[in-house]
C-alpha positions as CSV (number, residue, x, y, z in Angstrom):
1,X,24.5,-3.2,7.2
2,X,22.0,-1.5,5.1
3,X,19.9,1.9,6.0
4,X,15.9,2.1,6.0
5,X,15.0,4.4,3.4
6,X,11.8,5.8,5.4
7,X,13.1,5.9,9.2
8,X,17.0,5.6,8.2
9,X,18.1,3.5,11.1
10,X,21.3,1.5,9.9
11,X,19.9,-2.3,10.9
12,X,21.9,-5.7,10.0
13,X,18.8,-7.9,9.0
14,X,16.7,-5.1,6.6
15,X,15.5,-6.5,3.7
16,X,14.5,-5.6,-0.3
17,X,11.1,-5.4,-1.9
18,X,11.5,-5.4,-5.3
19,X,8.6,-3.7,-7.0
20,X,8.4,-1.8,-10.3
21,X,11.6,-2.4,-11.3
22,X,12.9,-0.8,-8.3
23,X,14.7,-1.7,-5.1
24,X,13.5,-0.5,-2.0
25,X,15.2,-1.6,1.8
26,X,13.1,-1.6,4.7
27,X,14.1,-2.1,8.6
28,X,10.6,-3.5,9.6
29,X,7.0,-3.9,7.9
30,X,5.7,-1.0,9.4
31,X,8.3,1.1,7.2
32,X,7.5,-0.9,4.2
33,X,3.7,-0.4,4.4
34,X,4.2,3.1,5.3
35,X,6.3,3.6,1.8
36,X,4.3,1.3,-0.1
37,X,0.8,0.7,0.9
38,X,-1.7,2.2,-2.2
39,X,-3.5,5.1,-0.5
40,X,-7.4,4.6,-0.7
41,X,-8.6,7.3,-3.4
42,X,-12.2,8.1,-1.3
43,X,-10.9,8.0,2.6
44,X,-7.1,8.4,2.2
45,X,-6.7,5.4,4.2
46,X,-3.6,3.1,3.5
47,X,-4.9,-0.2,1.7
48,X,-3.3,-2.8,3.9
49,X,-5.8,-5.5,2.9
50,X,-7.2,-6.8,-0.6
51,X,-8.4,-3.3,-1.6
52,X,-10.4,-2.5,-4.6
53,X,-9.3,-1.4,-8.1
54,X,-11.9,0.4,-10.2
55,X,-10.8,2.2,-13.7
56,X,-7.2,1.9,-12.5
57,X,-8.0,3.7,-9.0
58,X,-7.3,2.0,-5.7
59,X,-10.1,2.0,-2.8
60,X,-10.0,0.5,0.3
61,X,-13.1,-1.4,0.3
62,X,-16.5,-1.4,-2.3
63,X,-18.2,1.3,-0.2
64,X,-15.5,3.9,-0.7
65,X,-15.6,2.8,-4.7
66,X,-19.7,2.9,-4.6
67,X,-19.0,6.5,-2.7
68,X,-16.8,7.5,-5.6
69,X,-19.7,6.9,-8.8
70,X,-17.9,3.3,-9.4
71,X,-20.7,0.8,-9.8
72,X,-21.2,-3.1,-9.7
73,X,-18.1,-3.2,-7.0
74,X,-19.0,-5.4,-4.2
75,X,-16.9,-6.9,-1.4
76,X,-16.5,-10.2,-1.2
77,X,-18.1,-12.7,1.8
């Protein structure tokens, strides 16, 4: 039985995300997206979705990049 790093409950079917040469355990998604979930650099929002990645910064959507000076970003339809 492993432990969940963010809520620490000892659970017999948690389960690894390998990312960045690292090895994190999770009990549930919600932990995993809590812990790894890019934070959106305008409204601090947790990127759950497709985000945006201008100049090696992460935005939720094209309006929060626009918002921030980053130009030609548009969503896609």
């Amino acid at each position: 039985m492993a432990t969940c790093e963010v809520c620490g409950n000892s659970y017999g079917m948690t389960f690894e995300v390998h990312a960045q040469g690292a090895v994190h355990v999770f009990d549930c998604f919600s932990c995993a997206i809590h812990r790894m979930a890019p934070i959106c650099e305008h409204c601090r929002v947790q990127i759950i979705g497709q985000g945006v990645e201008a100049d090696g910064h992460w935005y939720c959507g094209a309006h929060c990049a626009r918002a921030e000076g980053k130009a030609g970003i548009v969503d896609r339809v």
